[in-house]
N, C-alpha and C positions, 0 to 999 in steps of 0.2 A: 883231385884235391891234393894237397901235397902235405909231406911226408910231417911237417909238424903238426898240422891238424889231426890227423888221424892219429898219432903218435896221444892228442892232448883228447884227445874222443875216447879211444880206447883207456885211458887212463881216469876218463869220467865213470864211463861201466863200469869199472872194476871195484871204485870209490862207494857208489851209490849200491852195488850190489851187495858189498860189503856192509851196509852203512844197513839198507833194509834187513839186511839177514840178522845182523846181532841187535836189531830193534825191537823184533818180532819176536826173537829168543823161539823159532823154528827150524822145522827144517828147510832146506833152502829149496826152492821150487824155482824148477829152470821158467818153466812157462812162465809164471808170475814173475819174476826176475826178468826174462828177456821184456816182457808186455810192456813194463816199469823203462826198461832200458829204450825200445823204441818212444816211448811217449815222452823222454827226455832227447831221442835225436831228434823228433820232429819239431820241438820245442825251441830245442837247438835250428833245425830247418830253418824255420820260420824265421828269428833269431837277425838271423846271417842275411836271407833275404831282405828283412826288411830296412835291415841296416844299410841294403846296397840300393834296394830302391830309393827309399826316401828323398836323398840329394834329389834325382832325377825326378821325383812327383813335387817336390819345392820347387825346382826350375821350371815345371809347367806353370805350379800354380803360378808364379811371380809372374812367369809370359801370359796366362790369362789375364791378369789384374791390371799390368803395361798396355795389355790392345784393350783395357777396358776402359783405361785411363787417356789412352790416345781418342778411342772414338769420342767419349765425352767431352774433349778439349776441342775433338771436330766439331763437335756439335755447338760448344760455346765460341769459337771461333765463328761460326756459319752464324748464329743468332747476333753477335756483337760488328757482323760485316751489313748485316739485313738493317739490324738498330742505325747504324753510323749512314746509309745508304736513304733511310726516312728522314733521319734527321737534316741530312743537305738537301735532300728534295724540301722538305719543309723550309729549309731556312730561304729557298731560290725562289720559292711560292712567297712568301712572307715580303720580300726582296719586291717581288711584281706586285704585292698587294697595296706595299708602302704606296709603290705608284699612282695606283686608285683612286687612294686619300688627295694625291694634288695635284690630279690629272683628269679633268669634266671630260675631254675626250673619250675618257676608259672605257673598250666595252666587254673585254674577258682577257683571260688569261689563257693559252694552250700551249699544250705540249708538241715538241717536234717530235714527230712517228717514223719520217725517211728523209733521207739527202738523198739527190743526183749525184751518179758518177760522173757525167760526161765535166771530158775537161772544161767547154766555156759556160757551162751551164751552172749557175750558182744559186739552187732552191731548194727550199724546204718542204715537207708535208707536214700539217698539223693536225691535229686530232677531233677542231673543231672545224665548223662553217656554217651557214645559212642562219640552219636552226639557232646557230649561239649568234646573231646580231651579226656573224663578219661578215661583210660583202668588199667586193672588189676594190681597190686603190685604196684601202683601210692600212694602217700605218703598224707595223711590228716594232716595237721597241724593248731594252733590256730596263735593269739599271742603272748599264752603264751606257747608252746609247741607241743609237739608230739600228734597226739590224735591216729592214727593207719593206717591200710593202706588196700586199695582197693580191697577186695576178687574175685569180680565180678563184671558185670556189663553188663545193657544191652544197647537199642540203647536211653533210655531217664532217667535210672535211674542206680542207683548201688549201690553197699555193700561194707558199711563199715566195714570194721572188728578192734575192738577198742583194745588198748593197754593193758587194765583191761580183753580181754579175755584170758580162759587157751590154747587159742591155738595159741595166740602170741607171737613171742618173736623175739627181733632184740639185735643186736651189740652194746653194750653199753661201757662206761668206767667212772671212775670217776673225773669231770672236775678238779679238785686239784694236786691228787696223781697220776693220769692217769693210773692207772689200770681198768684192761678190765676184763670185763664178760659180760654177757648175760641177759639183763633183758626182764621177761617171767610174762602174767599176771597170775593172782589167782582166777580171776569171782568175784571178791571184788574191794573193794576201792583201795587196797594198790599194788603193783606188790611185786618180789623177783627179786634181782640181782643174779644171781648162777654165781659159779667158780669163784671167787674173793677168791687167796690163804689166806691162813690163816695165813700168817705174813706181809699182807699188811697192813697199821693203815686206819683203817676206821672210820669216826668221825657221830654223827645225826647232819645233816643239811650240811652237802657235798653233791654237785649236783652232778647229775647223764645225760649224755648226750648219744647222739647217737655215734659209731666209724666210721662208714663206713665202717669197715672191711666185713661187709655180702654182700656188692655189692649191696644191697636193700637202703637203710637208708642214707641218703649224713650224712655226719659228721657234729659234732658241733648244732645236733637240741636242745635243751633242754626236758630231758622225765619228773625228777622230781627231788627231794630231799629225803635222809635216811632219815628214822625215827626212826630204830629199828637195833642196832647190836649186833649178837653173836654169841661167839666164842668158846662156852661152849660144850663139846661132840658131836665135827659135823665131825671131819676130818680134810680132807688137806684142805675145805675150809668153809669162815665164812656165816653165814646164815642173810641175808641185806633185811632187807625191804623198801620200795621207794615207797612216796606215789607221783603220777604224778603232774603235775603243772597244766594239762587240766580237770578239773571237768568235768566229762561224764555227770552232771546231769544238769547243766549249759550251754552247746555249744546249740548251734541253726544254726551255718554258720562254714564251714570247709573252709580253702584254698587246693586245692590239685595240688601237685609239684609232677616232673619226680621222680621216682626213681635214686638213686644213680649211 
């Protein structure tokens, strides 16, 4: 302890001892005098201690109150991610139901539950089958479009087979000029239109729809838009490419309608 404290300590004894003895108007009694004298160091003790803890129990308490203040922000963050995450599934169910209303085809709606990895393979699993009405060559469609159409399927689930695979292709034409061909995917983003003669005028950004000519595909779906034409050393016909309107990496909810 250093030298002014004890200096101001002992000068408290002296005070108080003083101060009881001519109070009392007795004699001065060492015992009673020192007893008095310790129960003012302790006083003192105490005093000093708690002067120097406190800071140091404040700073806990505030660090309790910050991690109680974080976890609860966790917690309204995690409910306001959960709320915002029903709400877009709602609104993409809603999206498919509009469809219902003016689509006699309709006959559910389902979720995709897996994708293929394989590079040429471009299909879906969905969470219905059989049991929900879907059977085979039955048509998936978004909002926005075409997405492909039903390979198989068992009594609770089925396969999608998507527009972007190379083993797709349906009846197509160009909603403008109305020229027919065939659009077939690529295992990519993009599909190809084939057999579009080569003195048809084809523009990038002319839509691309279903014809109904395959007896599969009712007419007038929407599949996508050109991106890419040429007419450069191909033949009797131009070489079109059409990237869909349905993002494969995007869907989560398919509608699927009768076949054509």
């Amino acid at each position: 302890m250093p030298k002014k404290w004890l200096l101001l300590l002992l000068f408290i004894i002296i005070s108080l001892s003083l101060m009881t003895y001519q109070s009392n108007r007795k004699y001065f009694l060492p015992l009673e005098s020192l007893s008095n004298v310790l129960n003012i160091f302790h006083e003192i003790k105490i005093s000093l201690k708690d002067s120097f803890t406190s800071p140091f129990k404040r700073m806990l308490l505030k660090e309790q109150e910050n991690k109680r203040l974080k976890e609860e922000l966790s917690g309204l963050l995690k409910e306001q991610q959960k709320w915002q995450e029903t709400f877009l599934e709602n609104k993409k169910l809603r999206e498919l139901l509009a469809l219902k209303e003016k689509e006699q085809r309709y006959v559910t709606a389902a979720r995709v539950i897996a994708r293929t990895v394989e590079q040429w393979s471009n299909t879906f699993i969905l969470d219905k089958g059989l049991s929900d009405g879907i059977a085979k060559d039955m048509i998936a469609v978004t909002d926005k479009g075409l997405v492909g159409k039903i390979s198989g399927a068992s009594n609770s689930y089925s396969h999608l087979l998507l527009l972007s695979d190379i083993n797709f292709s349906a009846a197509a034409r160009l909603q403008t000029s109305r020229a027919e061909g065939i659009i077939s995917g690529t295992g990519f983003r993009k599909c190809r239109l084939k057999y579009v003669p080569y003195e048809e005028e084809v523009r990038k950004g002319d839509i691309v729809i279903t014809s109904g000519l395959d007896l599969l595909f009712p007419p007038g779906i929407p599949i996508g838009f050109v991106s890419e034409v040429n007419k450069k050393n191909i033949g009797l016909f131009q070489e079109i490419e059409v990237i869909p309107f349905a993002d494969n990496s995007k869907i989560e909810f398919v509608a699927i309608i009768k076949k054509g």
